[in-house]
C-alpha positions in Angstrom: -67.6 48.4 105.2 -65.2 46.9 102.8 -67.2 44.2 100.8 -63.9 43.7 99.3 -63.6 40.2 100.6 -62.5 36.0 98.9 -65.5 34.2 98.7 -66.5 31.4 100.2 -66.2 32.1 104.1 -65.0 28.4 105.2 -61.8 27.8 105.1 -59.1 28.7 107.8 -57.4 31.8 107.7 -54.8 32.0 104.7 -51.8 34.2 104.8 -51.8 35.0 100.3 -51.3 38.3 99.4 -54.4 40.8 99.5 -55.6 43.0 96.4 -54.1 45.7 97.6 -51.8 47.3 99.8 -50.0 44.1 100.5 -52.2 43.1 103.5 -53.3 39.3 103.8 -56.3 38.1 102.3 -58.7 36.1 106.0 -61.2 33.4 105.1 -64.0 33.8 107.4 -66.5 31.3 108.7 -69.2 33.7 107.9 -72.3 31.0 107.5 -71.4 29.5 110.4 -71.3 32.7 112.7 -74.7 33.4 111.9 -75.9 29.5 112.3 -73.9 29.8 115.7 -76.1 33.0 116.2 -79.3 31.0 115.4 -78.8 28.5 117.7 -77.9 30.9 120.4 -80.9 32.4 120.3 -83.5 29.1 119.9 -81.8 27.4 122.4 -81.6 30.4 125.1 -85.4 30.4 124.1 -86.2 26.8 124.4 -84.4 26.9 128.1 -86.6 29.9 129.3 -87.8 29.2 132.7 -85.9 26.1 132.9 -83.7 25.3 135.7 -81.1 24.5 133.4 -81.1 28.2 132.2 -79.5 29.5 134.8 -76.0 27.4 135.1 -76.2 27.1 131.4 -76.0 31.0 130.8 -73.1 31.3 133.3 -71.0 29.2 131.8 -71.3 30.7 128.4 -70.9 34.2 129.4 -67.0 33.7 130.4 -66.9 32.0 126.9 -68.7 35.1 124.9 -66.5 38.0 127.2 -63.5 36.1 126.4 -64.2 36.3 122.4 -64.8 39.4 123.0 -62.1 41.0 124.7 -60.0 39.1 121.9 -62.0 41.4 119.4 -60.6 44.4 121.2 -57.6 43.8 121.8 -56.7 44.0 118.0 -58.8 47.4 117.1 -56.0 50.3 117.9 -52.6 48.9 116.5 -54.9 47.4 113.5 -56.3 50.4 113.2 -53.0 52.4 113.2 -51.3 50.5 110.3 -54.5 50.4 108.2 -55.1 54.1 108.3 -51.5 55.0 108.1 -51.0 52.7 104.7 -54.4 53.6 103.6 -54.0 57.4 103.6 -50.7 56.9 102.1 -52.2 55.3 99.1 -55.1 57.7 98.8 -52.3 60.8 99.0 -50.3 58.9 96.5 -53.6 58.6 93.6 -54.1 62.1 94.3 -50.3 62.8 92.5 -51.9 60.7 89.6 -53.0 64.2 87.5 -55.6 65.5 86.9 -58.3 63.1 86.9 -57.5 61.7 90.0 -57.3 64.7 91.5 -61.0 65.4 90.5 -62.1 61.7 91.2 -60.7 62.2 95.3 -62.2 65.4 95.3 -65.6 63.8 94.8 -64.4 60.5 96.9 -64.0 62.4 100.0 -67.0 64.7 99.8 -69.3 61.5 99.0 -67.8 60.4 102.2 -68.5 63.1 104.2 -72.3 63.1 102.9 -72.2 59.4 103.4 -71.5 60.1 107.7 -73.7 63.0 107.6 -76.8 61.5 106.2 -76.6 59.3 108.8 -76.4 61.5 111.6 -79.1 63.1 110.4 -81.4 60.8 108.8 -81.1 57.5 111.5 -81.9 59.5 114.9 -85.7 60.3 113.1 -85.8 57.0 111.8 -85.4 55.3 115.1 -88.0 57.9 116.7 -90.5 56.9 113.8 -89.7 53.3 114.4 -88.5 52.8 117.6 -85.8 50.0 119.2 -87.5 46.9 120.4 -87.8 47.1 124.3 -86.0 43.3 124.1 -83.4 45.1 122.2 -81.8 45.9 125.9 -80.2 42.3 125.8 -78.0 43.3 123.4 -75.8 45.2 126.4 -75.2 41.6 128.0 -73.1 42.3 130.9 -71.6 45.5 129.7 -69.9 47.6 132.5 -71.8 51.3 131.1 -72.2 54.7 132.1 -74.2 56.8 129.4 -72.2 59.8 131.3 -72.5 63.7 130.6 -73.0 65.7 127.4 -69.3 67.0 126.6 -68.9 70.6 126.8 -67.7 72.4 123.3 -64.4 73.4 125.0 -64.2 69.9 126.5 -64.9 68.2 122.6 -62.3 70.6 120.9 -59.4 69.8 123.8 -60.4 65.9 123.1 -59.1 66.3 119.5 -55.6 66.4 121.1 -53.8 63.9 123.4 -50.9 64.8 125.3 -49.7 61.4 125.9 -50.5 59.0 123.4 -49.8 56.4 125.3 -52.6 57.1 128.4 -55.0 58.0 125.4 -54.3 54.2 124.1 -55.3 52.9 127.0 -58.3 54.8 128.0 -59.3 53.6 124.0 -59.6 57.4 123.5 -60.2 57.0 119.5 -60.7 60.4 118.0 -56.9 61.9 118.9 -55.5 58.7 118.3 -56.9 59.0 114.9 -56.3 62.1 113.8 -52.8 61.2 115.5 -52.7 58.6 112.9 -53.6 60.7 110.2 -51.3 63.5 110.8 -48.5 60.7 110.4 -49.6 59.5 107.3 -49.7 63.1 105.8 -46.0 63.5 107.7 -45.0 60.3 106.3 -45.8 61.5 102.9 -43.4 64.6 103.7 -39.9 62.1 104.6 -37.3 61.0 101.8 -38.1 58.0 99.9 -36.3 55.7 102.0 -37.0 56.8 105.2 -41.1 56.2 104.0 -40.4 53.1 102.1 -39.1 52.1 105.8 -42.1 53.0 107.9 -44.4 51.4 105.2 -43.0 48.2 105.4 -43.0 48.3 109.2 -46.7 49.1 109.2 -47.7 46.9 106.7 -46.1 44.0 108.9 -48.0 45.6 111.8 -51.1 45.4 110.1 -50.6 41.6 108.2 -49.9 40.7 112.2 -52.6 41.8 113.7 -54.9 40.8 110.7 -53.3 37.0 111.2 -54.8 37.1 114.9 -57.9 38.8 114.5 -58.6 36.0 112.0 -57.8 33.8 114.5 -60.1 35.5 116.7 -62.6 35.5 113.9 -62.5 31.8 113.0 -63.8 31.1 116.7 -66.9 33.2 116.4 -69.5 30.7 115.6 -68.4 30.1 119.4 -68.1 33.3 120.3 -71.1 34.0 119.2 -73.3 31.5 120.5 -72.5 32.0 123.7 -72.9 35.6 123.8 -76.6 34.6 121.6 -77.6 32.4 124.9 -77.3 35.1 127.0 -79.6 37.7 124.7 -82.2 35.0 124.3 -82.2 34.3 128.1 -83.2 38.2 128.9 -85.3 38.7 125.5 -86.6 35.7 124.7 -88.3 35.1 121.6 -88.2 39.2 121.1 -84.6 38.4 120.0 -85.3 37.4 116.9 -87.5 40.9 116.3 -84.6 42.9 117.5 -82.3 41.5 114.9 -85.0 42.0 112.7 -85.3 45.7 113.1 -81.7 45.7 113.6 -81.2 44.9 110.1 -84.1 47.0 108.0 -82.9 50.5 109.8 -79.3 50.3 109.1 -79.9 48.9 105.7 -82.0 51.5 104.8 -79.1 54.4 105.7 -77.4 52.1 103.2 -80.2 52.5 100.8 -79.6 56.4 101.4 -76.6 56.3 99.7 -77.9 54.1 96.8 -80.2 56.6 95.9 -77.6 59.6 96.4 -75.7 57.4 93.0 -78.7 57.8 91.1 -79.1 61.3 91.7 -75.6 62.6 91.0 -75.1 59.8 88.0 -78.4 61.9 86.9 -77.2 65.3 87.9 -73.3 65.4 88.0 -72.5 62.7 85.2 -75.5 64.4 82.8 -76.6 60.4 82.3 -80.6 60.1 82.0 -82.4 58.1 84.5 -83.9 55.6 82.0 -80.2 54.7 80.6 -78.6 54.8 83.9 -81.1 52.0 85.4 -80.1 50.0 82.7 -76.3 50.6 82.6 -76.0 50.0 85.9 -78.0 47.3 86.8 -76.0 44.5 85.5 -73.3 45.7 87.7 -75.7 45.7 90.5 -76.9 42.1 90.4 -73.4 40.6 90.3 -72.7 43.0 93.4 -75.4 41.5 94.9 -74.8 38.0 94.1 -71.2 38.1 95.1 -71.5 41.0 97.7 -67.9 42.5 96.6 -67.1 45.3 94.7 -63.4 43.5 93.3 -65.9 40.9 91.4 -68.0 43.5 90.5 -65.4 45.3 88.4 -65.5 43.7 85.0 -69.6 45.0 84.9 -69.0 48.4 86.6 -66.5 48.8 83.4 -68.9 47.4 81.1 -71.8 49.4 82.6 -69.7 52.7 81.9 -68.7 51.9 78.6 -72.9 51.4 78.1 -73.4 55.0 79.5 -71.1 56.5 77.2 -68.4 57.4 79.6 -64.6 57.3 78.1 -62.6 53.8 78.4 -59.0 56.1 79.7 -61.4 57.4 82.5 -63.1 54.2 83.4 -60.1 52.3 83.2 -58.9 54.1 85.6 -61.9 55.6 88.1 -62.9 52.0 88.7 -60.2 50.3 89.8 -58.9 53.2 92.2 -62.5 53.4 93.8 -62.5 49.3 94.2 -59.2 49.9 95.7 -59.5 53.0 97.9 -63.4 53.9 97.7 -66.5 52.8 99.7 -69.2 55.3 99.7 -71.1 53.1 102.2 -69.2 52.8 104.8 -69.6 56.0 106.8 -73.5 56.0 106.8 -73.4 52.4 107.7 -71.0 51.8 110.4 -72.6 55.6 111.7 -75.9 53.7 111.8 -75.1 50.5 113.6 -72.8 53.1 116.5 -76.1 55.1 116.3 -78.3 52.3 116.8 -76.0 51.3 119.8 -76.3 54.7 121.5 -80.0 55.1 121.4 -79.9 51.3 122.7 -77.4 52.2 125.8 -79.0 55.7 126.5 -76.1 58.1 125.0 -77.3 61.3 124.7 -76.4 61.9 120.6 -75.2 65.9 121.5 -73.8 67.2 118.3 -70.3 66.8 119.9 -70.7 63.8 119.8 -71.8 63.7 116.3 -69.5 65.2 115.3 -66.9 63.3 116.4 -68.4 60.0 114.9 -68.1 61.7 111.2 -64.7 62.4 111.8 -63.2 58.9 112.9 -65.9 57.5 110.1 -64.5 59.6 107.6 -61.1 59.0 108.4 -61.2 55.2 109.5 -63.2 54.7 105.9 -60.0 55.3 104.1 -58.0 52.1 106.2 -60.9 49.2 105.8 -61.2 49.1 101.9 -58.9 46.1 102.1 -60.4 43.9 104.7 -62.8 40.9 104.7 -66.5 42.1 105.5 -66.4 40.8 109.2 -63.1 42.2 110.2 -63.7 45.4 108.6 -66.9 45.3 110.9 -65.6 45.3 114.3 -62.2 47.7 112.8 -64.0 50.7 111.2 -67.4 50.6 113.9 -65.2 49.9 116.9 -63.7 53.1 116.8 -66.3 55.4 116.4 -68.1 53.9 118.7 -65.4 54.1 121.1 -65.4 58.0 119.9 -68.9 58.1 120.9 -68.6 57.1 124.1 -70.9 54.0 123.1 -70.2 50.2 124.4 -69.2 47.7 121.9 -69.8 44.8 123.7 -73.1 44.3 120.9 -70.8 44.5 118.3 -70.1 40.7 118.8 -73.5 39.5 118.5 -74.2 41.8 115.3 -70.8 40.8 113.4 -73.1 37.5 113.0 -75.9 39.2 110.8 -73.7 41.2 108.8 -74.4 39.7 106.0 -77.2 41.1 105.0 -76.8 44.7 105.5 -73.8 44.0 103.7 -75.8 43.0 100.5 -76.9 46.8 100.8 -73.4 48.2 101.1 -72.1 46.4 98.1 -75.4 47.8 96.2 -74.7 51.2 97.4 -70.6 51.1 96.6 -71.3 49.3 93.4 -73.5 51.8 91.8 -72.1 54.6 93.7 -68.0 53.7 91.7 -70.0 53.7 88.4 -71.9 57.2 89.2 -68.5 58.7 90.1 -66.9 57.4 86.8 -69.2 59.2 84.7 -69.5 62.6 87.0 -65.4 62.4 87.1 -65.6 61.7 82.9 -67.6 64.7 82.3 -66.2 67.3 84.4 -62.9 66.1 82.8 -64.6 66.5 79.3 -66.6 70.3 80.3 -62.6 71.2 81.4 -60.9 70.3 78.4 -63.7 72.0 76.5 -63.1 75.1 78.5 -59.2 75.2 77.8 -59.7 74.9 74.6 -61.8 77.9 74.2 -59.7 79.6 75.9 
């Protein structure tokens, strides 16, 4: 999840220019999506067995289905331009020498470890501590068939759509984004102008459909609300526990990757423990404070300099990761689809699996740019779509983002600093070995 977002969620959605890649920066009504959440839920409690309940909940659910179908509407052309643009950018660092080369190296590895520890790690977790039984609510009205366990042959055909067009609108996610990927690496191939061309087209696409989903967005404490009516109507006060739970699983596949920066600052940047803790941490608590990784730069720069790793690779590791890099973001969003499954009933077949890496992996590289509750809905709806898992609950857990979201900016913070200094001294153990030689 891109934590890469203005502060102060309040204001109406602006149109400025973003930090990067030209895409528009969306103020959110953050604090008041989750107060419209809260009061959702206490009043579909206080109404419990009232004879109000009943007319009150049908006249909300049109409300909530409406946000929601507004949601989706946006994910695949948003999801198109972002990924296109963002590969582009991540192809062109690569060209940057040899540094760069190293850093994405490590960047794309971390990201596949980030999905994988996830799809590993959050089934046992949820069998240790299992989903609240009111936790059902959270389908609402959802039109869903679990279905069959794809076949191998079936999974590797699915990696290819003959018609993009039918695979649009069956929301078939995983061609459509390699489809989307293979572009952006084709793109990379075309003259100059012909590229320049399609980039500007596609970062119109993607400032357009950013403009509405902020729209979209900036009627959520609405949205929300009335979807929260409904949950509280079937859970009751059991609600409250499932968010609850909600939050302290995902967050801790977010912790996962926190500790994963420790031990390769430890291992792969030859920094000892004591001294990394204490680099790092001022870093960490304005990362925390802020939850984004952009006002978090100055003290991930100052917390390398303290660890001793060299300004020229700082200078530039840091602000490329800000820009391109969130280590959280597959084991997160893998978590909250996962979470969803178990929820709906999908059976999690490696297939299936397998497929969610893929489309978090790839759709990683297109959020970095995106405030924290747009990035949400754009990197998880896809995989879950992937996965063959609903995302009506998406809606109602956009609202308590927030605070897993203190976890991803903790994990991405410290993660950019630990690949800084594993980049710096793999760059310094090559030069030494040129030299000898």
């Amino acid at each position: 999840m891109n934590d890469n977002r203005p502060m102060g969620g309040h204001a109406a959605p602006a149109a400025a220019e973003g930090s990067t890649g030209g895409l528009i920066a969306v103020k959110l009504p953050v604090l008041w999506t989750f107060a419209g959440l809260v009061a959702g839920l206490a009043l579909g409690t206080l109404l419990g067995g009232s004879p109000l309940l009943d007319p009150v909940v049908q006249a909300a659910r049109p409300v909530g289905a409406l946000w929601l179908r507004g949601l989706q509407m946006t994910i695949i052309p948003l999801v198109a331009a972002l990924l296109i643009t963002g590969i582009v950018q991540i192809a062109a660092a690569a060209r940057a020498g040899a540094i760069a080369r190293r850093m994405m190296t490590l960047v794309l590895a971390l990201l596949l470890f980030s999905g994988a520890s996830t799809v590993t790690l959050m089934p046992l977790l949820l069998d240790r501590f299992p989903i609240p039984a009111s936790a059902s609510a959270l389908l609402g009205t959802a039109d869903f068939d679990p279905g069959d366990i794809p076949a191998i042959g079936d999974f590797l055909t699915s990696f290819v759509a003959p018609n993009l067009f039918a695979a649009a609108a069956e929301t078939a996610m995983l061609p459509l984004t390699l489809f989307f990927a293979l572009f952006a690496l084709a793109l990379m191939r075309l003259p100059a102008g012909q590229r320049e061309v399609l980039l500007r087209f596609f970062h119109a696409l993607g400032n357009t459909m950013l403009v509405i989903i902020g729209w979209v967005l900036w009627l959520a404490p609405v949205g929300v609300f009335a979807l929260a009516l409904g949950v509280a109507a079937q859970a009751g006060g059991g609600a409250f526990a499932t968010f609850a739970h909600y939050i302290l699983t995902v967050s801790a596949m977010g912790m996962v990757i926190v500790v994963a920066a420790y031990v390769l600052a430890i291992v792969g940047g030859r920094i000892g423990a004591a001294r990394f803790i204490r680099s790092v941490l001022p870093a960490q608590a304005v990362g925390i404070s802020t939850q984004s990784s952009l006002a978090s730069l100055p003290a991930m720069l100052d917390s390398a300099r303290r660890m001793g790793v060299r300004e020229s690779t700082a200078d530039f590791v840091l602000p490329l990761a800000v820009a391109i890099f969130r280590a959280t973001s597959p084991a997160v969003n893998l978590a909250v689809v996962i979470y969803i499954a178990t929820l709906a009933g999908v059976p999690l077949s490696l297939p299936l699996l397998v497929a969610g890496v893929l489309v978090a992996f790839i759709v990683s590289v297109g959020s970095v740019s995106l405030p924290g509750s747009i990035s949400f809905v754009i990197s998880i709806g896809p995989i879950a779509l992937a996965m063959g898992v609903p995302v009506e609950p998406l809606g109602l857990l956009v609202a308590v983002e927030m605070l897993p979201d203190i976890i991803r900016t903790l994990g991405n913070v410290t993660m950019n600093v630990a690949v800084a200094a594993t980049t710096d001294r793999a760059g310094a153990e090559a030069k030494v070995e040129t030299t000898a030689s």
